[in-house]
C-alpha positions in Angstrom: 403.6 73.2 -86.1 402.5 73.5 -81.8 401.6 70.5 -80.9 399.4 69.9 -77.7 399.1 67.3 -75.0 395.9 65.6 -74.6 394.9 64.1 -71.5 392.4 62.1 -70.8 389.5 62.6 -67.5 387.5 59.6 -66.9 383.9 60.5 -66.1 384.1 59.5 -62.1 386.7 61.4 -62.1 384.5 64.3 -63.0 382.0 63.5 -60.6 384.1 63.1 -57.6 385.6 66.7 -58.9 382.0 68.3 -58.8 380.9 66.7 -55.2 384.0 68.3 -53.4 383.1 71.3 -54.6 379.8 70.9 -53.1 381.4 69.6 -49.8 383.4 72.7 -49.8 380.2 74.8 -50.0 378.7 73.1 -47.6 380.7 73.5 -45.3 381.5 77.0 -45.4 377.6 77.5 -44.9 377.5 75.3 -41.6 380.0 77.6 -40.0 378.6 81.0 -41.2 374.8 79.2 -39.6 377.3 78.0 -36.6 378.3 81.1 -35.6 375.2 83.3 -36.3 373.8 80.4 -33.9 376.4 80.6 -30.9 376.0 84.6 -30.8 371.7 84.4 -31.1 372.3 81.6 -27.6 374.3 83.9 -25.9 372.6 87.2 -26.0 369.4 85.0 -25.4 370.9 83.7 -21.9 372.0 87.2 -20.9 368.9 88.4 -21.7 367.0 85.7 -19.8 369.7 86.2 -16.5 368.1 89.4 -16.7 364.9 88.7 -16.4 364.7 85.2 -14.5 366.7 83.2 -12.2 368.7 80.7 -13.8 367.4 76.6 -13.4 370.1 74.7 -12.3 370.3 71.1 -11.3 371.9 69.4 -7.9 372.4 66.2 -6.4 371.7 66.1 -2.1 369.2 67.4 -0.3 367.0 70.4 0.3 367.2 72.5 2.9 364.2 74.2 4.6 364.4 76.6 7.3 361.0 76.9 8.9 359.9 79.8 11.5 357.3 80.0 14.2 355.1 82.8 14.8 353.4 82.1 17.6 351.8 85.4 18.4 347.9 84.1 18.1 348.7 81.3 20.4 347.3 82.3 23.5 348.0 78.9 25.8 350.4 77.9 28.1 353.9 77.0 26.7 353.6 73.7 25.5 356.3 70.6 26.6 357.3 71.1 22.9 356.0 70.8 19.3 355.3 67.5 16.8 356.5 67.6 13.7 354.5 65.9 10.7 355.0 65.5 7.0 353.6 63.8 4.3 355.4 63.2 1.0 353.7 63.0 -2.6 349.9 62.4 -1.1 348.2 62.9 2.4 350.2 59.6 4.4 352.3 60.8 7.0 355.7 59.5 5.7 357.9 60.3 9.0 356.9 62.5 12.4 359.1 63.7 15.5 358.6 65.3 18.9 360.9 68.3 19.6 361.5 70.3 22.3 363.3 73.0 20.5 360.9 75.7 20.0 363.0 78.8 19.3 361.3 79.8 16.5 363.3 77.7 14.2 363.3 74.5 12.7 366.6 72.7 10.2 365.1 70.4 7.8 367.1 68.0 5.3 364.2 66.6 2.7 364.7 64.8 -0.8 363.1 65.2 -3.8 359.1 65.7 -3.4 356.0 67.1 -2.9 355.4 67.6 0.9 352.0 68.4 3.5 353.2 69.3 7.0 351.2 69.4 10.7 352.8 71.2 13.7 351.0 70.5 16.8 351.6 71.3 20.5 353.0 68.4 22.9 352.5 65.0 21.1 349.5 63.0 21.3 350.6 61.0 24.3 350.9 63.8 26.3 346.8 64.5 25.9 345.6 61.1 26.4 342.8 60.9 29.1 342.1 64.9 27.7 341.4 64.4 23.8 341.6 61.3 21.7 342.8 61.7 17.7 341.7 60.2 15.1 343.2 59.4 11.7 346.7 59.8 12.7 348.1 58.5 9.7 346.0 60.8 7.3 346.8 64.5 6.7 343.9 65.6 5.3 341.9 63.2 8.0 343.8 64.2 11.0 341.1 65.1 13.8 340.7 65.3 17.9 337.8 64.7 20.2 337.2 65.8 24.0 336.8 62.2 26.2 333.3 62.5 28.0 332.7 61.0 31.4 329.6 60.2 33.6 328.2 61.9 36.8 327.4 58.5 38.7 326.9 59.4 41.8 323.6 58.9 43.2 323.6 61.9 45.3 324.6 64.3 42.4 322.2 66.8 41.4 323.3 66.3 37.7 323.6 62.5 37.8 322.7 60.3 34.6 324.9 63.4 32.8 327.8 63.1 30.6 330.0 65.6 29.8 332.9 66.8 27.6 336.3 66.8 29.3 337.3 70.5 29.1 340.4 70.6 26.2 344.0 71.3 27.0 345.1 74.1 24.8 345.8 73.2 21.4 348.2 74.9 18.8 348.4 73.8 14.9 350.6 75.2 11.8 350.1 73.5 8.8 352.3 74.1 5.3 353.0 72.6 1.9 356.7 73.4 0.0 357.7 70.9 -3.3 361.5 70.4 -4.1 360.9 69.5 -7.5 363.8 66.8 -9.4 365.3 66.4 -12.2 366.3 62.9 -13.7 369.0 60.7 -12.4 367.8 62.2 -8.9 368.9 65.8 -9.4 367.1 68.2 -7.4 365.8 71.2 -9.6 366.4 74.3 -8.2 366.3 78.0 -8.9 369.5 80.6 -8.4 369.0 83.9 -8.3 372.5 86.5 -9.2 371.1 89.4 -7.8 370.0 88.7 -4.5 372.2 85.0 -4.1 369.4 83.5 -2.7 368.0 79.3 -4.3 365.2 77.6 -3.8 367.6 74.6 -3.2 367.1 76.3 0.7 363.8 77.8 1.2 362.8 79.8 4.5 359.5 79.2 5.3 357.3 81.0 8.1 354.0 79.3 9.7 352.0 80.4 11.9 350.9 77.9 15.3 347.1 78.5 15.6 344.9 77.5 18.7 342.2 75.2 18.1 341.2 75.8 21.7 339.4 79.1 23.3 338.4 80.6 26.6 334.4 80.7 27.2 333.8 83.7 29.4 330.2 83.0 31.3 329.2 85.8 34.0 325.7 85.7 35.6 324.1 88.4 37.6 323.1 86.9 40.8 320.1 89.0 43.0 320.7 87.7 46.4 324.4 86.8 45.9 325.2 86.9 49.7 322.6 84.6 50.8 324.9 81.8 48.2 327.7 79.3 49.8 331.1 80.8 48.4 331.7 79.6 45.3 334.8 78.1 46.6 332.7 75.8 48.5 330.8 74.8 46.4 327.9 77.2 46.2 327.5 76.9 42.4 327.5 74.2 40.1 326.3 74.0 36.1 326.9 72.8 32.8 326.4 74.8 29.4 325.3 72.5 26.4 325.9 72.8 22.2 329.9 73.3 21.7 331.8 71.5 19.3 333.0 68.2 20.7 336.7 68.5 18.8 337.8 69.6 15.3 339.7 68.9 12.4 343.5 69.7 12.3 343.9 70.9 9.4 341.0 72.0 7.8 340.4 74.3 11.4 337.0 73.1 11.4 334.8 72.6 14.4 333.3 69.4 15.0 329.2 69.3 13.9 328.8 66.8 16.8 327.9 68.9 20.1 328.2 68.4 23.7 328.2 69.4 27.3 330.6 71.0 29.4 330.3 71.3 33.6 330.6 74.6 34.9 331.8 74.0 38.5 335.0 76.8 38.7 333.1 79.9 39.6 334.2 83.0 41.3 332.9 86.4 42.3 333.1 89.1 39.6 332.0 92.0 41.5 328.7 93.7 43.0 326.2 95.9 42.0 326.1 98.2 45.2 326.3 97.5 49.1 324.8 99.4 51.7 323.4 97.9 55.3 324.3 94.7 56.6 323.6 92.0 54.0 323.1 89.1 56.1 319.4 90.7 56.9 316.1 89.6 55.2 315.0 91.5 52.8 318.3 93.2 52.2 319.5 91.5 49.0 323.1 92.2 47.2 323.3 92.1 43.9 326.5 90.7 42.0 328.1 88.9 39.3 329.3 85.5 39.2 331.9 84.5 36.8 333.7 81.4 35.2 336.2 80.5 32.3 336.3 77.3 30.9 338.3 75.9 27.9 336.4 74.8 25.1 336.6 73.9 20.7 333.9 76.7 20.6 330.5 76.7 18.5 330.0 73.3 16.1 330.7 73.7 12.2 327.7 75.5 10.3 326.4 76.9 13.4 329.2 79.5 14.2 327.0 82.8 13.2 324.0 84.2 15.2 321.7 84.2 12.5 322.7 79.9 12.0 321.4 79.9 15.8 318.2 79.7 17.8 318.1 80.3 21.3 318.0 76.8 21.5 321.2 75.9 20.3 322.6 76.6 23.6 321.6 75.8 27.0 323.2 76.8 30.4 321.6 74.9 34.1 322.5 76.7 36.9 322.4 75.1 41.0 322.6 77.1 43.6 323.5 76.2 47.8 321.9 78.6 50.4 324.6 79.8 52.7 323.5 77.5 55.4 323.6 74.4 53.0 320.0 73.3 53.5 318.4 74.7 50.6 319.5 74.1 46.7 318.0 76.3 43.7 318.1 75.3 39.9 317.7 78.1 37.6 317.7 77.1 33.3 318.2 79.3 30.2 318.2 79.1 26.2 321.4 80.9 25.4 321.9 80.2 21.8 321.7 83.7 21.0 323.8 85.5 23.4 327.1 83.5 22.2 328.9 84.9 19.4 332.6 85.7 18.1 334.3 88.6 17.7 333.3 90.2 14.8 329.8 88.4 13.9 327.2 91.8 14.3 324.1 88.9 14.1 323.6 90.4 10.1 323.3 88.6 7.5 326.1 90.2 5.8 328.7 88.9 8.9 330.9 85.9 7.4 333.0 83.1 9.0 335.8 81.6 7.7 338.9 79.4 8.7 341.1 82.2 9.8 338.1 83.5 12.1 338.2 80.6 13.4 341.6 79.7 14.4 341.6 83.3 16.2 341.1 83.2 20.1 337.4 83.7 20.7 335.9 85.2 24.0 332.5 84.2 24.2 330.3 86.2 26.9 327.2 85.6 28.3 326.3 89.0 30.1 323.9 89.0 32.7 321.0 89.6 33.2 320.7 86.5 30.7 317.4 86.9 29.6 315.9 89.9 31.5 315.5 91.9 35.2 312.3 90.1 35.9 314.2 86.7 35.0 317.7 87.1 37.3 318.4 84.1 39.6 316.9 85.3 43.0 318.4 83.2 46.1 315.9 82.9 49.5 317.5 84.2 52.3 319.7 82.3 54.3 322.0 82.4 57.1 325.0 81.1 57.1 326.0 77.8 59.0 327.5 77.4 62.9 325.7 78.5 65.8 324.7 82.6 66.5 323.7 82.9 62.8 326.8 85.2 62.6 328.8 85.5 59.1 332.6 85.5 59.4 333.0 86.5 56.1 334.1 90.1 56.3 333.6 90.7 52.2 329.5 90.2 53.2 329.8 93.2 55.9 328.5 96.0 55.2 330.0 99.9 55.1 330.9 100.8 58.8 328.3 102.4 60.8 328.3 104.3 64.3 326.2 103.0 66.6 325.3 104.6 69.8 326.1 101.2 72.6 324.2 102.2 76.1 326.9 102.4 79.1 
């Protein structure tokens, strides 16, 4: 007779039997999801180094390189450039002069959102010029001419107050963002193929004047009976330009005012023949002067924003002898205009029009042949009514002298 051993299993026992089974299970399914996992990662970041740059994370600074194209600047080289930024809103955090103006510019910034404002010279080097307003303020940030009185009794134009003509005036402005991380990382973005990360940006900006030349010649009938305008023979002012301008919006001032026109030279003659220091034998020429100026207020750049009276030019006139002075007026609001505007009402101004350098003209005759400055005849001053001045001669002639 077999006989057989019996032993006896508790139920825990069992239990504890069937969960590591289960365990055992389980964990040959976390490996198998484990590695299916570790191979879907990969092939996703090669496929994404493909396509993007790669976001990496960096404590220390940014770097930004910054060039200057200063081809549209058309002023004299400034003393050097001032450097402006504002971090994470429109307060000017930090600002420095420098005198390096290579083309270049190293900057170190942290973490941030920046604004920045190149001008020409600093501010102290205008003063008595320009006066600026809102310093502090990025989007604020404007400039005004000063303005001074004619008090001089004896002055033809006294009682008038004028616009100090502006020094030339340059502006770049730029925003950039180094954007962070936590713990104070710096995000940045590497790219493998070309090696270049955002970690050091370059950065090119362009210095744009806010100033331009006003071209004015006049067609003069009777030019040679005039003092030389180097002595003083003609005075003026022109009325309606924009009294300063925002820096970084490039807008022109809405607020006008006048600018004295007291530089002039001779810009040529019609046609000579005879001796022009005779009555009745009158030369006529061109008269010329440049002055700086903001140009034509906001909202009234365009011919068709413009009525002749938008724009007034006084001209005052010395007879070559001194005695005598002639005044001669004109609405010009219609004979200024920029580059570009045809006086349609399909011609368009924006910012970058006008940050350009403008030549505004007024080309005689200024309103008409019937309506050209005629000067009475004069001889000059000293005794034997003889003129020295050997451009008013006229071509040579032979003349016959009795012996």
């Amino acid at each position: 007779m077999k006989s057989r051993t019996i032993i006896g299993v508790s139920k825990k026992m069992q239990t504890a039997v069937r969960h590591l089974a289960t365990l055992r299970v389980l964990r040959n399914l976390i490996i198998a999801v484990a590695n299916i996992s570790l191979f879907t990662l990969h092939s996703s970041l090669l496929s994404s180094c493909d396509r993007e740059p790669l976001e990496l994370y960096k404590k220390g600074d940014s770097k930004v390189d910054i060039f200057y194209d200063w081809s549209y600047y058309k002023g004299p080289t400034p003393n050097g450039i001032y450097v402006m930024y504002a971090k994470n809103g429109d307060k000017f955090t930090y600002r420095y002069p420098t005198h390096d103006m290579s083309g270049k510019e190293d900057e170190n910034v942290d973490n941030g959102s920046y604004k920045q404002l190149v001008m020409t010279n600093t501010f102290a080097e205008y003063e008595g010029n320009m006066r600026f307003y809102d310093t502090d303020d990025f989007e604020k940030i404007r400039v005004q001419s000063e303005y001074y009185n004619i008090t001089n009794q004896d002055a033809w134009d006294k009682g008038m107050r004028y616009m100090e003509e502006p020094m030339s005036l340059g502006v770049a402005i730029d925003s950039f963002e180094v954007k962070t991380g936590t713990d104070g990382l710096i995000f940045y973005e590497y790219d493998k193929d070309s090696g270049v990360d955002s970690l050091n940006q370059q950065r090119q900006d362009t210095i744009r004047p806010m100033t331009t030349t006003l071209t004015i010649r006049v067609k003069v009938r009777g030019i040679n009976y005039m003092k030389p305008p180097e002595q003083g023979g003609v005075d003026g002012y022109i009325t309606g330009l924009a009294n300063g301008c925002s820096l970084t919006k490039f807008w022109r001032s809405t607020e006008v005012g006048n600018i004295k026109l007291n530089n002039w030279r001779i810009d040529g003659y019609e046609s000579r023949s005879g001796n022009t220091t005779r009555a009745g034998d009158m030369q006529v020429g061109w008269i010329a002067t440049d002055i700086q100026t903001f140009g034509l207020p906001h909202g009234r750049e365009l011919l068709i924003q413009r009525s002749e009276k938008s724009n007034y030019i006084k001209l005052h006139f010395t007879s070559l002898d001194g005695t005598k002075t002639t005044d001669f007026s004109y609405d010009v609001g219609k004979m200024l205009r920029y580059d570009g505007d045809d006086g349609t009402q399909e011609a368009t101004f924006t910012q970058a029009d006008v940050s350009l350098q403008l030549d505004l003209e007024i080309d005689a005759p200024l309103i008409d042949e019937e309506n050209l400055p005629t000067l009475p005849y004069s001889q000059p001053e000293g005794s034997g009514q003889f003129d020295a001045q050997v451009e008013d001669w006229g071509d040579d002639q032979n003349v016959d002298v009795p012996m």
